[in-house]
N, C-alpha and C positions, 0 to 999 in steps of 0.2 A: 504493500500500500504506500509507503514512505517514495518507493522510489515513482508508484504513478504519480504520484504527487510530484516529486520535482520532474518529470518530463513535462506533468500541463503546466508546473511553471514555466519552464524554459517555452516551451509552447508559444506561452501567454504574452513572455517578455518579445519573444518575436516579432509577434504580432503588433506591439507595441512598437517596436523599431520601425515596421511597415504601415506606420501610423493605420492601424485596422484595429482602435481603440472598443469600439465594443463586440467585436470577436472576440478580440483580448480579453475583454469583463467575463463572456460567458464562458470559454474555455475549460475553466479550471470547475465550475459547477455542472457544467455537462459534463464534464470525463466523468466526478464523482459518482455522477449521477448513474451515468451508464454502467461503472465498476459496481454498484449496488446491484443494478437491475441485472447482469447476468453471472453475478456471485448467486445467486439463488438460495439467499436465506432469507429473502423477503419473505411476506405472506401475497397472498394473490391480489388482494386491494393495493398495498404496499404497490408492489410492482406496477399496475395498472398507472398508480398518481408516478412513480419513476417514468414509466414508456411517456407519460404525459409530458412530462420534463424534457425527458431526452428530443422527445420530436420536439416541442416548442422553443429548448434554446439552441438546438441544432440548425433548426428552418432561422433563429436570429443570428446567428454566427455565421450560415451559409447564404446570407442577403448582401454579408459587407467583405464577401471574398467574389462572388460571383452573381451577374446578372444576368437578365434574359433580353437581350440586342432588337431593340426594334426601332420605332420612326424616332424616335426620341435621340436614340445614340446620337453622343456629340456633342450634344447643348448642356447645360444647366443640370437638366432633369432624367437627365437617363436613366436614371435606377428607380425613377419613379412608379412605374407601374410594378415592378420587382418587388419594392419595398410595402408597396401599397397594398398587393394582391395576395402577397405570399405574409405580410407582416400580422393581418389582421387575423390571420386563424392561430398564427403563432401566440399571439397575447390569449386568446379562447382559450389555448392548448394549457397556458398558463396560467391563467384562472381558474380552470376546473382543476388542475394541481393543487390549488394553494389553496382552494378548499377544505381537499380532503386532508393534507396536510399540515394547515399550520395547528389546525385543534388536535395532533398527536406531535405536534413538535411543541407544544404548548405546554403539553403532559407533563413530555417528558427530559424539559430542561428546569425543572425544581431548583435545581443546583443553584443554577445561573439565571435565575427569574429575572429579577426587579434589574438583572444588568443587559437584557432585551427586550422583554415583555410591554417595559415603558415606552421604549423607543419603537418599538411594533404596535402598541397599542396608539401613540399617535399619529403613525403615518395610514393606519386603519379609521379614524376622526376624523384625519385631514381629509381624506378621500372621499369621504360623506356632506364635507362642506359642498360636493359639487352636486347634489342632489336641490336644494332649494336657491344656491346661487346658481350655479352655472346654468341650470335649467332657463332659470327668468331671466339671464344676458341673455342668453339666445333666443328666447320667443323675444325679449325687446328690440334685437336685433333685427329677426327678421320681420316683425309684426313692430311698426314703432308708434304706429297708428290705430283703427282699428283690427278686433282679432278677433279669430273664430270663435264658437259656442264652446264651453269648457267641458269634457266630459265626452265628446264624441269619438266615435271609431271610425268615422271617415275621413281617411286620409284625404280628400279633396276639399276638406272642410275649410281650408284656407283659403280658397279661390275666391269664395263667395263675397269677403270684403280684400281679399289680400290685391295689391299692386305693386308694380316696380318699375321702375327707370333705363329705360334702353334703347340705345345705345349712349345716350346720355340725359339729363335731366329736360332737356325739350321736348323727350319723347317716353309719357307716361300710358304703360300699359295696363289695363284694367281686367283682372283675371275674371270677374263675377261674368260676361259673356262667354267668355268662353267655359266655363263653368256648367252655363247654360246649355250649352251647345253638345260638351261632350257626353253632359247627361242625354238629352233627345238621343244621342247616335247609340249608347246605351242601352235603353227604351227602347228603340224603334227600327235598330239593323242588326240581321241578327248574319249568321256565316263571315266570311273575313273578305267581305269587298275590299278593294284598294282606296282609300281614301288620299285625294292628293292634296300635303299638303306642302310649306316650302321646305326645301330642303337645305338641311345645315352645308356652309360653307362661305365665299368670301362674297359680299355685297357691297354697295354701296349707298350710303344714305346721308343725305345733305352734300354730297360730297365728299364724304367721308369713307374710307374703305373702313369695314367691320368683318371681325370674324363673328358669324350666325349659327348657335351651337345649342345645345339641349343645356349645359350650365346655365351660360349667364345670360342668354337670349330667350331660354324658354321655348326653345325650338322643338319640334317634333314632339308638343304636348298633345296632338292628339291621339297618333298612334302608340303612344308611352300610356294615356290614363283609361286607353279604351281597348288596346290589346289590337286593336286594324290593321293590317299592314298598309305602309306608304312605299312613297319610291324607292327611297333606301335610309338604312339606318345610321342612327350616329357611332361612330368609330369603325366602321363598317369596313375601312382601310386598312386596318389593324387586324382582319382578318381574314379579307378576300383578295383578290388579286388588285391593286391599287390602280390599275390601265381599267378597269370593268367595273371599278363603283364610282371612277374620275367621268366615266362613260355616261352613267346612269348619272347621278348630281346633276351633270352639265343636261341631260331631258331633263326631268323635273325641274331644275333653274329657267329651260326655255318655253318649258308647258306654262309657266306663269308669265315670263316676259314677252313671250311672242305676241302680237295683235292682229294675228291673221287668225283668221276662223279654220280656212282649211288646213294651217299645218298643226292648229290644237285637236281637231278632228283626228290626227293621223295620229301623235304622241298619247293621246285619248287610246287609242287602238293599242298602240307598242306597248306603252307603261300599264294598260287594261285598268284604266280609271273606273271608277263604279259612281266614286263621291268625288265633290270638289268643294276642299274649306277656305273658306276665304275669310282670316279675323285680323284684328289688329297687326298681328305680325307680319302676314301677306299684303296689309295694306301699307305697310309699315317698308317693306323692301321691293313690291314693283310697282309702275306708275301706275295713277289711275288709266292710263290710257290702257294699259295690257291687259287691266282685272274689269275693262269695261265690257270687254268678250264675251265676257261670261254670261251678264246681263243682256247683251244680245244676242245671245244662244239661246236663253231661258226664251227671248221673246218670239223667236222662230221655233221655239217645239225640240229642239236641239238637246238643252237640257229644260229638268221642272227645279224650280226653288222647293225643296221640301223643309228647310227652314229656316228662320232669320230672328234676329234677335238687334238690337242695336248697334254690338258689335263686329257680329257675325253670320255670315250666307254659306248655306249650305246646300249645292246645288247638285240632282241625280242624273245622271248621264241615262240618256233614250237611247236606247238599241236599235 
């Protein structure tokens, strides 16, 4: 035992020289960890909270030695998805460890109580201050105005007074229509028509180039709260061939901006449109002259308005 122990030190201290500081931290508590769990004098629960360990500081140790390469590479943020994707089951992995564990490491350090127990019993306090603070920064955060009904399960419950600013304070967007909207489609279509609506990517507005994204844009809220498929989805590059979804974006960018009847007719056919939403955010990134088509299609038989609301037209494509 003496001497696994000085290998994960030297280990440790490596890793420190190759400045990979919290590899280094977890090192020396995974080996241990591992030496427990296949010494086999645990009991079966025992073991079960070790394997929990082992995978969770192994998956954090093996996040700041190696990544997983994609659009990102290069910039800033390259480990970003790595750390983000792979880190959050790791903290789970160790949680449910430290459950089971610290009420039998609690037991059984009598010895040495009052010389850990104090200093674990307040960073156990501290961690609860974030239950009635941290909670209420963040609804004031994002609610700083009015805010939903307190007590509900539906997650859309914030649409109904919630708003926000985009792509900057000249341009306020009002969730309570489209809220409206995505209820009816809910309600009243049932199978996975295509519903088109704009698609994430680069625009311009006021003259402004904008990136148009599901984050901070609010993009692609109808096929995200109603399950519909649209033209294509956000990050969508990140998983398909990035020639074939630059492909599809650029239809759906031109099914809105075009103002010809006959070539929305034909991307209507390609992209197999069923629905067409047109709310704030479609009014927001193409001119009225493009989105006035549509209105003139309804008025020829083309397509029917099946619903509207102040902020938003929702129009069924005729076969």
């Amino acid at each position: 035992m003496v001497a696994a122990i000085l290998v994960l030190l030297g280990l440790a201290l490596t890793l420190v020289m190759l400045n990979r500081l919290t590899a280094a931290l977890v090192v020396v508590p995974l080996g241990l960890a591992l030496l427990l769990l296949i010494g086999g004098r645990t009991s079966l629960q025992d073991a079960f909270a070790l394997l929990l360990v082992v995978l969770g500081l192994g998956i954090l140790g093996g996040i700041e030695l190696i990544y997983l390469r994609d659009f990102l590479d290069g910039g800033d943020w390259s480990r970003m998805n790595t750390v983000f994707k792979f880190g959050m089951p790791a903290w789970l992995l160790l949680g449910l460890a430290s459950s089971v564990m610290l009420p039998r490491v609690w037991r059984a350090a009598s010895r040495w109580a009052m010389l850990w127990r104090l200093p674990a019993a307040a960073v156990l306090v501290a961690g609860l201050f974030f239950l009635p603070f941290g909670i209420t920064a963040r609804v004031a955060d994002r609610f700083p105005n009015a805010r939903p009904g307190f007590g509900t399960l539906d997650g859309t419950a914030y649409m109904t007074v919630g708003q926000y600013e985009w792509p900057d304070e000249k341009h306020t967007i009002l969730l309570s229509y489209d809220d409206q909207a995505v209820h009816w489609l809910l309600d009243h279509v049932n199978g996975t028509p295509v519903v088109a609506e704009a698609p994430d990517g680069d625009y311009s507005v006021d003259g402004t180039l904008v990136g148009y994204d599901y984050y901070r844009a609010g993009g692609l809220r109808v096929a995200s709260l109603t399950g519909l498929p649209t033209f294509v989805g956000q990050h969508q590059d990140e998983q398909r061939p990035g020639d074939q979804v630059a492909e599809r974006t650029a239809l759906g960018q031109e099914f809105f901006e075009t103002t010809e009847v006959g070539r929305t007719r034909e991307l209507i056919a390609t992209l197999h449109v069923d629905y067409i939403y047109v709310g704030a955010l479609e009014k927001l990134l193409f001119a009225p002259a493009s989105l006035a088509k549509f209105s003139g299609m309804a008025q020829s038989g083309q397509l029917d308005i099946v619903y509207e609301n102040p902020g938003v037209t929702i129009y069924k494509v005729n076969r």
